[in-house]
mmCIF entry with sequence, helices, sheets and N, C-alpha, C, O atoms, coordinates in Angstrom:
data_MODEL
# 
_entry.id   MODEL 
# 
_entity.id                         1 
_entity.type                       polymer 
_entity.pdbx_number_of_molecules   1 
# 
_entity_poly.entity_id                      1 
_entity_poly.type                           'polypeptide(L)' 
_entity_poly.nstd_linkage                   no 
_entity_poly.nstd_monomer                   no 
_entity_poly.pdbx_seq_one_letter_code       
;(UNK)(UNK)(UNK)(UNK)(UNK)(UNK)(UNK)(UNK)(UNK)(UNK)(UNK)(UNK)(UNK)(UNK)(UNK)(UNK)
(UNK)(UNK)(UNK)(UNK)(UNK)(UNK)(UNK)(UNK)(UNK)(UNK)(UNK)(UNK)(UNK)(UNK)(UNK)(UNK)
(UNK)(UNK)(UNK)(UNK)(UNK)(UNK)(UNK)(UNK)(UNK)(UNK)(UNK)(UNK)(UNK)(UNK)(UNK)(UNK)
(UNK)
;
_entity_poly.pdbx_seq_one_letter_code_can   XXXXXXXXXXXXXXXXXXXXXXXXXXXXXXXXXXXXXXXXXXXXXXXXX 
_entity_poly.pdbx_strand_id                 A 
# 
loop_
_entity_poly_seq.entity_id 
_entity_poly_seq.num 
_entity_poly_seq.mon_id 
_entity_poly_seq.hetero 
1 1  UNK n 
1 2  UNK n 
1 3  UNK n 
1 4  UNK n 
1 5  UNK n 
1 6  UNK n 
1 7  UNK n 
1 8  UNK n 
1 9  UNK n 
1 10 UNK n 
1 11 UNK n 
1 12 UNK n 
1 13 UNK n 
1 14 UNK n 
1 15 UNK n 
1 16 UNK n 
1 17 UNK n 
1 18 UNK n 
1 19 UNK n 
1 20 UNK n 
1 21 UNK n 
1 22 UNK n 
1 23 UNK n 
1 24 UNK n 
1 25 UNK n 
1 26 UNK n 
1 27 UNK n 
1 28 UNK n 
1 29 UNK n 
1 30 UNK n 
1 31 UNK n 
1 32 UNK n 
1 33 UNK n 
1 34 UNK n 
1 35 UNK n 
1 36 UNK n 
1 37 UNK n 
1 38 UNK n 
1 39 UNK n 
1 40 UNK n 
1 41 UNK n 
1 42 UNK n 
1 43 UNK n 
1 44 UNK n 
1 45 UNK n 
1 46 UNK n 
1 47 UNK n 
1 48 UNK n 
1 49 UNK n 
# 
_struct_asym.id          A 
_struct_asym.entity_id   1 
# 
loop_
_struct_conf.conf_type_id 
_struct_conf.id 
_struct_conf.pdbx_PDB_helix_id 
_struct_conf.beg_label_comp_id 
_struct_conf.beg_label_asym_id 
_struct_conf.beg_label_seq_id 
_struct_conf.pdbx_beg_PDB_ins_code 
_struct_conf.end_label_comp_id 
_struct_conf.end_label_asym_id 
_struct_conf.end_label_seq_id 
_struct_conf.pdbx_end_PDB_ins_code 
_struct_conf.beg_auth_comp_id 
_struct_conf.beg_auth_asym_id 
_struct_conf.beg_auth_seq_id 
_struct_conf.end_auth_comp_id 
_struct_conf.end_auth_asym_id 
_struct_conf.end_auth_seq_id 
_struct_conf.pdbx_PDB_helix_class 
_struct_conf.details 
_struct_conf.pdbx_PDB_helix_length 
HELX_P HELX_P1 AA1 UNK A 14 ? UNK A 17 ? UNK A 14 UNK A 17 1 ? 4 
HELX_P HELX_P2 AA2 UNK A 21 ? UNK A 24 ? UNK A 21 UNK A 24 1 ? 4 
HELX_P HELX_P3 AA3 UNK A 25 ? UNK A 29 ? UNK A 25 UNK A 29 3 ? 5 
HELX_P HELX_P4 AA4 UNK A 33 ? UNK A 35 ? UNK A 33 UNK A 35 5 ? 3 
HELX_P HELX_P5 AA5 UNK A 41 ? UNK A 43 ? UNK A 41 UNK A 43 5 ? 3 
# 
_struct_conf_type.id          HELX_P 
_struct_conf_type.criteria    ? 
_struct_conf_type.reference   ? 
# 
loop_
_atom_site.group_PDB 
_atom_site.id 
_atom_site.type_symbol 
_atom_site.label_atom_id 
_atom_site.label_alt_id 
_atom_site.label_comp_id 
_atom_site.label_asym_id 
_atom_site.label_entity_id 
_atom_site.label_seq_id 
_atom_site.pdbx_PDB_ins_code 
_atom_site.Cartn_x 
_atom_site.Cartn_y 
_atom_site.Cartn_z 
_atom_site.occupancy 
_atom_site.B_iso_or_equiv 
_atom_site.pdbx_formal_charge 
_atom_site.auth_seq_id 
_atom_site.auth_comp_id 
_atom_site.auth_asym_id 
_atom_site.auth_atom_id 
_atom_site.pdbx_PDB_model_num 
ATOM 1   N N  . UNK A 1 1  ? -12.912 -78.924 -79.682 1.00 0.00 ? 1  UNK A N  1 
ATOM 2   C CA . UNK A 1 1  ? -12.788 -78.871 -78.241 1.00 0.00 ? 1  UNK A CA 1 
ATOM 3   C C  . UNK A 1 1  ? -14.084 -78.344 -77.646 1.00 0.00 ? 1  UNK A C  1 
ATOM 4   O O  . UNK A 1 1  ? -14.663 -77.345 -78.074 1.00 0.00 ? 1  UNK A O  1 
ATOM 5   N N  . UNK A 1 2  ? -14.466 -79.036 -76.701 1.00 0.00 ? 2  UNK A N  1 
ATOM 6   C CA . UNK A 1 2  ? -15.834 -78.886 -75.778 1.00 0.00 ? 2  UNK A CA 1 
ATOM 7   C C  . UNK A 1 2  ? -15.595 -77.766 -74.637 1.00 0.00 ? 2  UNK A C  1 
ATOM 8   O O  . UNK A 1 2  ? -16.311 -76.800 -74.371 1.00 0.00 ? 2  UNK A O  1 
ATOM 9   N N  . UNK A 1 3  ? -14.502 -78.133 -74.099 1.00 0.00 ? 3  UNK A N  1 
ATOM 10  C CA . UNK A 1 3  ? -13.961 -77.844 -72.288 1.00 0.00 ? 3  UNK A CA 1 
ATOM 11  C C  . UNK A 1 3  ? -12.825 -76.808 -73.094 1.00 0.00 ? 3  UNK A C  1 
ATOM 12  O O  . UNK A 1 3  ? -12.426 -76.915 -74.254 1.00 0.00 ? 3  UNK A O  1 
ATOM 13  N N  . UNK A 1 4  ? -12.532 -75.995 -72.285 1.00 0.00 ? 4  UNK A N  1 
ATOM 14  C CA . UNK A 1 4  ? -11.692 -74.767 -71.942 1.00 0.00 ? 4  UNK A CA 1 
ATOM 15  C C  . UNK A 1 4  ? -10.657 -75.955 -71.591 1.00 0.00 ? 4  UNK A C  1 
ATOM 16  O O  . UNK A 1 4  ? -10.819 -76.821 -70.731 1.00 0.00 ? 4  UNK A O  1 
ATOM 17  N N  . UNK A 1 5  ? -9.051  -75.721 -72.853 1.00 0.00 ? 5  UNK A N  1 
ATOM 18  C CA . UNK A 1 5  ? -7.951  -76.407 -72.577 1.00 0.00 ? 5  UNK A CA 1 
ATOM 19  C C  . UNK A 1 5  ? -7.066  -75.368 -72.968 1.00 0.00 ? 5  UNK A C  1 
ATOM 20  O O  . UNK A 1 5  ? -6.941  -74.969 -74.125 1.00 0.00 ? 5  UNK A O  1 
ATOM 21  N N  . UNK A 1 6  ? -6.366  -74.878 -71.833 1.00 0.00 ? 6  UNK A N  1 
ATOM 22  C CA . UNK A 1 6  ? -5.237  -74.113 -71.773 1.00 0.00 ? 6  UNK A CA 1 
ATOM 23  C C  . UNK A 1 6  ? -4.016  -74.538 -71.287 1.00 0.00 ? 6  UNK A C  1 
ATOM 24  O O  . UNK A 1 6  ? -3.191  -73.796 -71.820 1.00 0.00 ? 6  UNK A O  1 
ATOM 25  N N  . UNK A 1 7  ? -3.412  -75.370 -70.526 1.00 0.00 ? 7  UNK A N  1 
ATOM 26  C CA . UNK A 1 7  ? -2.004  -75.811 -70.140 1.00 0.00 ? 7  UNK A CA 1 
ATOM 27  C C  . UNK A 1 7  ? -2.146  -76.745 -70.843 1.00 0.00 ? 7  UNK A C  1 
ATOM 28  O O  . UNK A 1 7  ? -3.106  -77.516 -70.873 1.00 0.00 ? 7  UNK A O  1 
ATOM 29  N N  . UNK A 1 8  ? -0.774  -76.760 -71.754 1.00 0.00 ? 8  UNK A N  1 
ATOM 30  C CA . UNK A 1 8  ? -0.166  -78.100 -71.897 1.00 0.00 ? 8  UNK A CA 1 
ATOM 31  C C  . UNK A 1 8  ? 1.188   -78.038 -72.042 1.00 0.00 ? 8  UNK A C  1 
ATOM 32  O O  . UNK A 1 8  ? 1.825   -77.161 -72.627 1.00 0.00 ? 8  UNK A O  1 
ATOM 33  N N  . UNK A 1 9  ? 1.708   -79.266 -71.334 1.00 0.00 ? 9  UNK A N  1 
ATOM 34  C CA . UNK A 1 9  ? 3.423   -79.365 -70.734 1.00 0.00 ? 9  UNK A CA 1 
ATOM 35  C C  . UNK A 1 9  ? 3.809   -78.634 -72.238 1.00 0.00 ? 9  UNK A C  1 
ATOM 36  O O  . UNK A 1 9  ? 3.345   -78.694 -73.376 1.00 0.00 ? 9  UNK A O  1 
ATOM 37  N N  . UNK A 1 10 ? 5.167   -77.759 -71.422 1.00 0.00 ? 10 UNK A N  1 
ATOM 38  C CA . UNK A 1 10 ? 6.530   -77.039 -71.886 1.00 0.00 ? 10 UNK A CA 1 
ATOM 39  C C  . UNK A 1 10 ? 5.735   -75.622 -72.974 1.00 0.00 ? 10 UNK A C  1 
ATOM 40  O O  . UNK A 1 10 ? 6.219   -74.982 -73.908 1.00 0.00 ? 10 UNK A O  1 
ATOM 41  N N  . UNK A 1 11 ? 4.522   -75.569 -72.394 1.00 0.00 ? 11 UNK A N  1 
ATOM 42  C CA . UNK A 1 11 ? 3.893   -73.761 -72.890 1.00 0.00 ? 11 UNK A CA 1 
ATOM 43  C C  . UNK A 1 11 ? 4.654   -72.713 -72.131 1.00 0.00 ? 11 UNK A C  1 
ATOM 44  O O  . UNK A 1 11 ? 5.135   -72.707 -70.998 1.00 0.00 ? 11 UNK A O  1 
ATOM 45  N N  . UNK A 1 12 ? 4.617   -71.781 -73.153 1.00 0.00 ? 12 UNK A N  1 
ATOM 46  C CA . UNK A 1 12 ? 5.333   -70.673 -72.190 1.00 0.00 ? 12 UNK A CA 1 
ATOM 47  C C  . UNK A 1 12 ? 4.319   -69.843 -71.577 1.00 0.00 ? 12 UNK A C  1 
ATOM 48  O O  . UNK A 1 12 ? 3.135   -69.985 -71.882 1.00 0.00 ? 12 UNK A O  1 
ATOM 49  N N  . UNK A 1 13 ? 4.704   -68.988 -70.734 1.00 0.00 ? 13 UNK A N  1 
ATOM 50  C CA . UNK A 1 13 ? 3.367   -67.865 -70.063 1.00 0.00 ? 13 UNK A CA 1 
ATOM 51  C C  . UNK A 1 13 ? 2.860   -67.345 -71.468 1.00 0.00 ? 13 UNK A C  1 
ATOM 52  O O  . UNK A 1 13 ? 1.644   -67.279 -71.290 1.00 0.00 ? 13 UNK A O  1 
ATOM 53  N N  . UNK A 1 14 ? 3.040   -67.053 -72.399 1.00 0.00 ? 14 UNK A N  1 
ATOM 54  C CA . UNK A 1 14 ? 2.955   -66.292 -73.892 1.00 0.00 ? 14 UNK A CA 1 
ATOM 55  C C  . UNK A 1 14 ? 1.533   -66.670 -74.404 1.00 0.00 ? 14 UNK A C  1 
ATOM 56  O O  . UNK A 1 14 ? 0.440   -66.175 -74.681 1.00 0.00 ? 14 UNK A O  1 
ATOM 57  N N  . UNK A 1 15 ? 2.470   -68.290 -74.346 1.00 0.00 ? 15 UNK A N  1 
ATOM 58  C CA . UNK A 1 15 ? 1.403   -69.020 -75.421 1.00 0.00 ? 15 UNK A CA 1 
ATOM 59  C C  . UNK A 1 15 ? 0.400   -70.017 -74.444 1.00 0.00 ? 15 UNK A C  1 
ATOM 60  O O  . UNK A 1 15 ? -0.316  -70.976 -74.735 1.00 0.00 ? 15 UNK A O  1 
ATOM 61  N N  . UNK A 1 16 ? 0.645   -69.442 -73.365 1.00 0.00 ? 16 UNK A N  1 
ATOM 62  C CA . UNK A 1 16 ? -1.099  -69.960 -72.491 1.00 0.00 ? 16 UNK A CA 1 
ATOM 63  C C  . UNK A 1 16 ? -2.009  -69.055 -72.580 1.00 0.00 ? 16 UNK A C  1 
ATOM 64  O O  . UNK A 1 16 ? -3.206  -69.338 -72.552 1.00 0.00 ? 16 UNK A O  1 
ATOM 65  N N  . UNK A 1 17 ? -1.425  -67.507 -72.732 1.00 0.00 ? 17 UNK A N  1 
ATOM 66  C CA . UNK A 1 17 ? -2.069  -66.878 -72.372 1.00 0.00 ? 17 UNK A CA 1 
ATOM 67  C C  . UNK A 1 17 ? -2.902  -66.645 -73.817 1.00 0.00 ? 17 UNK A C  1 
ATOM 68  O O  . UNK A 1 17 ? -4.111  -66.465 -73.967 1.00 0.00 ? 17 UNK A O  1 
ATOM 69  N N  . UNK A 1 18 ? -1.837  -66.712 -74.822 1.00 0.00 ? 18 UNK A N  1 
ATOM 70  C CA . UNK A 1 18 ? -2.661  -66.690 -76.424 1.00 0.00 ? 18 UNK A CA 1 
ATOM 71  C C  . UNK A 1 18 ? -3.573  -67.870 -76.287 1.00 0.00 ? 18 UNK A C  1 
ATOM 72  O O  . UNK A 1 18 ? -4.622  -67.582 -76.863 1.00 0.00 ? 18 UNK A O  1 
ATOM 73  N N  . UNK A 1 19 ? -3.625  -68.957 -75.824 1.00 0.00 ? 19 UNK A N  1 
ATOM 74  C CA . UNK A 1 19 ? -4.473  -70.120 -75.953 1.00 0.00 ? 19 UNK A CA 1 
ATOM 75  C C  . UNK A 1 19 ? -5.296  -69.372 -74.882 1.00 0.00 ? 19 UNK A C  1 
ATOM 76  O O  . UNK A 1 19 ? -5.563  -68.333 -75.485 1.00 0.00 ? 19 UNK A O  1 
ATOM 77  N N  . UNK A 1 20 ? -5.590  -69.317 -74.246 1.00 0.00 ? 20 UNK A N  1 
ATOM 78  C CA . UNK A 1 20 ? -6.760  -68.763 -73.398 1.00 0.00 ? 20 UNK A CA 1 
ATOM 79  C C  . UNK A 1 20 ? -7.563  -67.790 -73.757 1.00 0.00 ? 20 UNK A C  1 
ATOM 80  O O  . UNK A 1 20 ? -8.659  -67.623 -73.222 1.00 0.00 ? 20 UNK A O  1 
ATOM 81  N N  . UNK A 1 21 ? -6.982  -66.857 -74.939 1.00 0.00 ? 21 UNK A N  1 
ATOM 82  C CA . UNK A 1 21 ? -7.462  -65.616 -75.184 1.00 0.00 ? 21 UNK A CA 1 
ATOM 83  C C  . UNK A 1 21 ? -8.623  -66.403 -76.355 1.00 0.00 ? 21 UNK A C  1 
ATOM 84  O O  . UNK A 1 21 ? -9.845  -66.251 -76.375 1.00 0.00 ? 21 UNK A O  1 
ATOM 85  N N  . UNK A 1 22 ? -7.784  -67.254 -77.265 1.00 0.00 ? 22 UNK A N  1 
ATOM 86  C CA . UNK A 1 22 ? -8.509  -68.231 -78.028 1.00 0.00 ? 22 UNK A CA 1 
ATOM 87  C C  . UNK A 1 22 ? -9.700  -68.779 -77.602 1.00 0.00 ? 22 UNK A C  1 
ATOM 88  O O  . UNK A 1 22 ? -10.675 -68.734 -78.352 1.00 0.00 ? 22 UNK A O  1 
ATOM 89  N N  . UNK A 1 23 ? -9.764  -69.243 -76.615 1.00 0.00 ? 23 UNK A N  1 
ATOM 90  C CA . UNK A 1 23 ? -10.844 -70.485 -76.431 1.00 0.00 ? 23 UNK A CA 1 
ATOM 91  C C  . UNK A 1 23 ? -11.828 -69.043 -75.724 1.00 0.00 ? 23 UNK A C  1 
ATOM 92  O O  . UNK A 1 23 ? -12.751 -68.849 -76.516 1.00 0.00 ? 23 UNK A O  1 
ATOM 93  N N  . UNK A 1 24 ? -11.880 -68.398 -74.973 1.00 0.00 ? 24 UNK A N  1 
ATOM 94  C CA . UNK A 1 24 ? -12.596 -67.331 -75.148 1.00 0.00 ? 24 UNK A CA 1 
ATOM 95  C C  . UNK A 1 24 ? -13.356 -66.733 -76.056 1.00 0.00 ? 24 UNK A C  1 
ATOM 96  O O  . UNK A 1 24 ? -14.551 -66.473 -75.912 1.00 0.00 ? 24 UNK A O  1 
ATOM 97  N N  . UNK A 1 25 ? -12.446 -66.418 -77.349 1.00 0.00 ? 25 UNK A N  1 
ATOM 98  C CA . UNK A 1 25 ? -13.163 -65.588 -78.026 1.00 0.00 ? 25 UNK A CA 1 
ATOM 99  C C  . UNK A 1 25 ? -14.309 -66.967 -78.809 1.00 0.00 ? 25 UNK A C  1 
ATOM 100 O O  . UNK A 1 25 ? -15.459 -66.672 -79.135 1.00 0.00 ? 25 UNK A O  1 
ATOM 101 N N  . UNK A 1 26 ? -13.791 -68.307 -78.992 1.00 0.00 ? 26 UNK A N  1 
ATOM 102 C CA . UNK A 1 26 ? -14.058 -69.457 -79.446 1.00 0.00 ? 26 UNK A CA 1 
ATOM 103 C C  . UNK A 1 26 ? -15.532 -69.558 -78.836 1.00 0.00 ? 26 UNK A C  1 
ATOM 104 O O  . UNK A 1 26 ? -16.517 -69.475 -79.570 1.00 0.00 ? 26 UNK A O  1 
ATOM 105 N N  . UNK A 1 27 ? -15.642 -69.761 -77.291 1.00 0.00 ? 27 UNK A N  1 
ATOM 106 C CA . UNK A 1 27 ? -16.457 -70.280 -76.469 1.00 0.00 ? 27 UNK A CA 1 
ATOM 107 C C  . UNK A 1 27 ? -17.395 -69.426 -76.163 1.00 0.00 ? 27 UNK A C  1 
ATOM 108 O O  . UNK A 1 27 ? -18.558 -69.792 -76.332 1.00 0.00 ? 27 UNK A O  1 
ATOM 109 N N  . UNK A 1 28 ? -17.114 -68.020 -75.614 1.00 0.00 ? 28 UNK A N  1 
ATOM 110 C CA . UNK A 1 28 ? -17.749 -66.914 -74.982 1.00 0.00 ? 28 UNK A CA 1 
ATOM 111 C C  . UNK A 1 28 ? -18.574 -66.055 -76.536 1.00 0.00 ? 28 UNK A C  1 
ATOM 112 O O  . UNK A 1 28 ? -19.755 -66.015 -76.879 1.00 0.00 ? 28 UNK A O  1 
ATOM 113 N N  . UNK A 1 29 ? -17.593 -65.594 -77.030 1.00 0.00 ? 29 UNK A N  1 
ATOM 114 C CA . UNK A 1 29 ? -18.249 -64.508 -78.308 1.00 0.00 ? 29 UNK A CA 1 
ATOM 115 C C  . UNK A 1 29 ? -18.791 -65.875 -79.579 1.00 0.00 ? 29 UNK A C  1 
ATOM 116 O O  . UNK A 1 29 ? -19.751 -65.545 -80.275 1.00 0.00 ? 29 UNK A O  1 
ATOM 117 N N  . UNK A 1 30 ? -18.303 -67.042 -79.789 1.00 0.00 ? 30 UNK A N  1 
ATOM 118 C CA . UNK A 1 30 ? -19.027 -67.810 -80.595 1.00 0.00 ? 30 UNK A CA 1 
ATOM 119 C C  . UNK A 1 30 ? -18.468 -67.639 -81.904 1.00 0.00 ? 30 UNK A C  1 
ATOM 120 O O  . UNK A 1 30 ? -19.210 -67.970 -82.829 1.00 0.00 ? 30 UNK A O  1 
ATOM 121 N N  . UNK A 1 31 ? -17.142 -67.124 -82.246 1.00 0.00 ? 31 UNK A N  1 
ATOM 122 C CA . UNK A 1 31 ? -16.591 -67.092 -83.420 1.00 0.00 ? 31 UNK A CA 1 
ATOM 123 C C  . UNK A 1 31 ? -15.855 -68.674 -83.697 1.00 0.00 ? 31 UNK A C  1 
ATOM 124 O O  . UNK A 1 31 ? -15.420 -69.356 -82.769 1.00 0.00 ? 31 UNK A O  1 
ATOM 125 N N  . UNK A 1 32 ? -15.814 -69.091 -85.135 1.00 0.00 ? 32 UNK A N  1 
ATOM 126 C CA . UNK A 1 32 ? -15.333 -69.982 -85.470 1.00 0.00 ? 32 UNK A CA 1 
ATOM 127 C C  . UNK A 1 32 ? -13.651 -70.177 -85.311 1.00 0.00 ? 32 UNK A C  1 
ATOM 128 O O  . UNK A 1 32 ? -12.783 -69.304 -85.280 1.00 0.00 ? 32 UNK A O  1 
ATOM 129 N N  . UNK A 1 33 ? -13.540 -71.437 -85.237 1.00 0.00 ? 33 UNK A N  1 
ATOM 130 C CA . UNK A 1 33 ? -11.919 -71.558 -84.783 1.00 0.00 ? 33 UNK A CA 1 
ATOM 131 C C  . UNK A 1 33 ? -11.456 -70.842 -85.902 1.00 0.00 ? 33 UNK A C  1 
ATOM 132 O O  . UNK A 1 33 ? -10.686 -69.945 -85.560 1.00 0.00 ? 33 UNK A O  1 
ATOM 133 N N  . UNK A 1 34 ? -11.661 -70.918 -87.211 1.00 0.00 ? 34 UNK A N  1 
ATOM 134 C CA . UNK A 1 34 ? -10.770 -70.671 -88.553 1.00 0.00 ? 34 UNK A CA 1 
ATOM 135 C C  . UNK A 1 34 ? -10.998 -68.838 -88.388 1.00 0.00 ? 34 UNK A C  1 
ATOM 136 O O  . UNK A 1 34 ? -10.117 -68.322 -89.076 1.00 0.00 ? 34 UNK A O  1 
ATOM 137 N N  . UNK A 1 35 ? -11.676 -67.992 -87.868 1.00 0.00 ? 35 UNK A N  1 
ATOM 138 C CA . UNK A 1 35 ? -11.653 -66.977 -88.160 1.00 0.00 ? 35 UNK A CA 1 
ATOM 139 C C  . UNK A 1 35 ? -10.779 -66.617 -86.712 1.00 0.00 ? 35 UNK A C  1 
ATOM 140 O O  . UNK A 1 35 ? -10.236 -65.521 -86.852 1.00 0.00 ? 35 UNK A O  1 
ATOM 141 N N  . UNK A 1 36 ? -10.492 -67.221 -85.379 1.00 0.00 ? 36 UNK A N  1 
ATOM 142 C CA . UNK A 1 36 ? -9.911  -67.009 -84.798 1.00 0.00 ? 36 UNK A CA 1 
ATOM 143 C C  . UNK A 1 36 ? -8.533  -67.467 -84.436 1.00 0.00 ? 36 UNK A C  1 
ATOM 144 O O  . UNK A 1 36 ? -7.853  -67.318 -83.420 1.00 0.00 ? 36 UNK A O  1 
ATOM 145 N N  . UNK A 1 37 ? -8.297  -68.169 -85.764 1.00 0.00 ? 37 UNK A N  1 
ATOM 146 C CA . UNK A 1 37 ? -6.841  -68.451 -86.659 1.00 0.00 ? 37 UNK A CA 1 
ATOM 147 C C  . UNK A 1 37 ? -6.219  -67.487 -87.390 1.00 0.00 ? 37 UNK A C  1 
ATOM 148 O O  . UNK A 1 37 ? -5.129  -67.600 -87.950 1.00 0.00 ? 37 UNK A O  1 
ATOM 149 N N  . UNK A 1 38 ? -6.794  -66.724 -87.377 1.00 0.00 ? 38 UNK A N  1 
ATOM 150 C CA . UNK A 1 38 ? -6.729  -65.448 -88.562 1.00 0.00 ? 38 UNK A CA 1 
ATOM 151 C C  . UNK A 1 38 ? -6.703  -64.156 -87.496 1.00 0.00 ? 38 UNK A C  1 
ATOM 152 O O  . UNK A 1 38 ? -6.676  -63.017 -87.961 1.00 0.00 ? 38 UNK A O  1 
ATOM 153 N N  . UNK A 1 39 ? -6.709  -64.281 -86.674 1.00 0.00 ? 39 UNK A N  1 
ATOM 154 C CA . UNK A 1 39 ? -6.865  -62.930 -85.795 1.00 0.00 ? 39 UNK A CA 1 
ATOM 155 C C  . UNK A 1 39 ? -5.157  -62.914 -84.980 1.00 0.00 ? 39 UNK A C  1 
ATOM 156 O O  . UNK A 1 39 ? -4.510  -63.959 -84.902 1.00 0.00 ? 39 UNK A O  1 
ATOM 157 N N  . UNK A 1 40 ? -4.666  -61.692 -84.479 1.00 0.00 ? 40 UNK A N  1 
ATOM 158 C CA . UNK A 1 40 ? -3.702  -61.603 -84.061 1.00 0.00 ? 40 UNK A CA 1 
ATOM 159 C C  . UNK A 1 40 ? -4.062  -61.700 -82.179 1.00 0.00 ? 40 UNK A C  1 
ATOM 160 O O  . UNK A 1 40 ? -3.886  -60.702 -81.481 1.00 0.00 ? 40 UNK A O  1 
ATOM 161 N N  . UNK A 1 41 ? -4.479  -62.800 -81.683 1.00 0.00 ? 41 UNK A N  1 
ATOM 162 C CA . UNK A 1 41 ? -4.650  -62.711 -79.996 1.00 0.00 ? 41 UNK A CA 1 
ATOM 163 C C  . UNK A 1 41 ? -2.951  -62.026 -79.309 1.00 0.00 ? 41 UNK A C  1 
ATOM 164 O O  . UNK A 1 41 ? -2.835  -61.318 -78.309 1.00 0.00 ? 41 UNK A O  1 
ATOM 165 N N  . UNK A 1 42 ? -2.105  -62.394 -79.989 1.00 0.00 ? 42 UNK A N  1 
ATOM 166 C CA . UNK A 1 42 ? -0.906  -62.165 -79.189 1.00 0.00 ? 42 UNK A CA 1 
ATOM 167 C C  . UNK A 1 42 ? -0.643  -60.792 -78.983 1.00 0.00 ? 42 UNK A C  1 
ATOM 168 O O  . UNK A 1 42 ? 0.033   -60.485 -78.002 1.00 0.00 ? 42 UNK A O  1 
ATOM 169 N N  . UNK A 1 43 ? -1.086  -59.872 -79.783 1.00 0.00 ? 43 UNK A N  1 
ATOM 170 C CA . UNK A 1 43 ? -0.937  -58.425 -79.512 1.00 0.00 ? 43 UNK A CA 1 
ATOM 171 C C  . UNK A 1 43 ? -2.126  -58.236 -78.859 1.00 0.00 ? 43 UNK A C  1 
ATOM 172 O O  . UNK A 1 43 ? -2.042  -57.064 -78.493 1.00 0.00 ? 43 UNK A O  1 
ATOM 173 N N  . UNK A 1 44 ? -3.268  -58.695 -78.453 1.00 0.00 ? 44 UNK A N  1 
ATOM 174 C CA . UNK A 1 44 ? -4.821  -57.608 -78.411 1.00 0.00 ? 44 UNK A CA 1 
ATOM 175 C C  . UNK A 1 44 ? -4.701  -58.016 -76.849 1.00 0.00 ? 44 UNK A C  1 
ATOM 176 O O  . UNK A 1 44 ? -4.606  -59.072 -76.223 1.00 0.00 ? 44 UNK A O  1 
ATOM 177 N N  . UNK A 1 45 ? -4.755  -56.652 -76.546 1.00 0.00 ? 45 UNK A N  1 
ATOM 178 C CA . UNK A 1 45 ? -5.014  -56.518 -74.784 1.00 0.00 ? 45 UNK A CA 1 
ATOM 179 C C  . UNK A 1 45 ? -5.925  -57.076 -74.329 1.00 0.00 ? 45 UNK A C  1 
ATOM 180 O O  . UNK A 1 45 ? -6.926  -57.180 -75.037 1.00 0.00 ? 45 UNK A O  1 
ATOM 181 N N  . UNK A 1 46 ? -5.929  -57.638 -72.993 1.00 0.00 ? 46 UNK A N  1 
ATOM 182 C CA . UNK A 1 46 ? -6.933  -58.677 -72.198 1.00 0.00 ? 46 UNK A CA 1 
ATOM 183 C C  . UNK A 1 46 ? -8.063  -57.845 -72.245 1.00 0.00 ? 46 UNK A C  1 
ATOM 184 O O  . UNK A 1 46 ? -9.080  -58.504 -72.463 1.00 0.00 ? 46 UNK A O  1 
ATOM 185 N N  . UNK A 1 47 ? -8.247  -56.722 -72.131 1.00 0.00 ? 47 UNK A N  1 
ATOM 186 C CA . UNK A 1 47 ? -9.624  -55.759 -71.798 1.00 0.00 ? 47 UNK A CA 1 
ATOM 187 C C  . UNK A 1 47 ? -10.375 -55.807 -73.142 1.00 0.00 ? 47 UNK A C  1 
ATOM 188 O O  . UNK A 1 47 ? -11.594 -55.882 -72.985 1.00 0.00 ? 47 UNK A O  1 
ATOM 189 N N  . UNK A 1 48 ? -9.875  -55.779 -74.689 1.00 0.00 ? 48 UNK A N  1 
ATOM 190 C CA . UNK A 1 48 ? -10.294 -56.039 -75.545 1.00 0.00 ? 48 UNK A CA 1 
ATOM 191 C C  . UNK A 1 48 ? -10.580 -57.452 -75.723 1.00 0.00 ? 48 UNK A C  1 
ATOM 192 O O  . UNK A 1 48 ? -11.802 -57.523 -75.849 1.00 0.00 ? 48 UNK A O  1 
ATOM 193 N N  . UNK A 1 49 ? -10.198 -58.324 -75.780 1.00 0.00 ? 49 UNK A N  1 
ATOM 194 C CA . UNK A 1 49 ? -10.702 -59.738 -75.924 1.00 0.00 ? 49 UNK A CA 1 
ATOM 195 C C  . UNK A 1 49 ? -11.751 -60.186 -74.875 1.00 0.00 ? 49 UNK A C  1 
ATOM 196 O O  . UNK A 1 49 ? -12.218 -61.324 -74.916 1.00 0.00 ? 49 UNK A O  1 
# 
């Protein structure tokens, strides 16, 4: 993925917000998808990510 993709039909608020936290750490900090497969986004507070 090139572009920042966060909605897609029947996501919950949960798991947009885990997909967003994703493509962040993906796009912004430059970590690889597979090591940010391996990370827990669903617990780590917005101020940390």
């Amino acid at each position: 993925m090139t572009d920042l993709q966060i909605r897609k039909r029947g996501m919950s608020q949960d798991e947009v917000k885990k997909s967003f936290k994703q493509q962040i750490v993906v796009h912004v900090a430059g970590c690889s998808q597979e090591k940010v497969d391996r990370m827990d986004l669903s617990n780590a507070k917005d101020e940390d990510v």
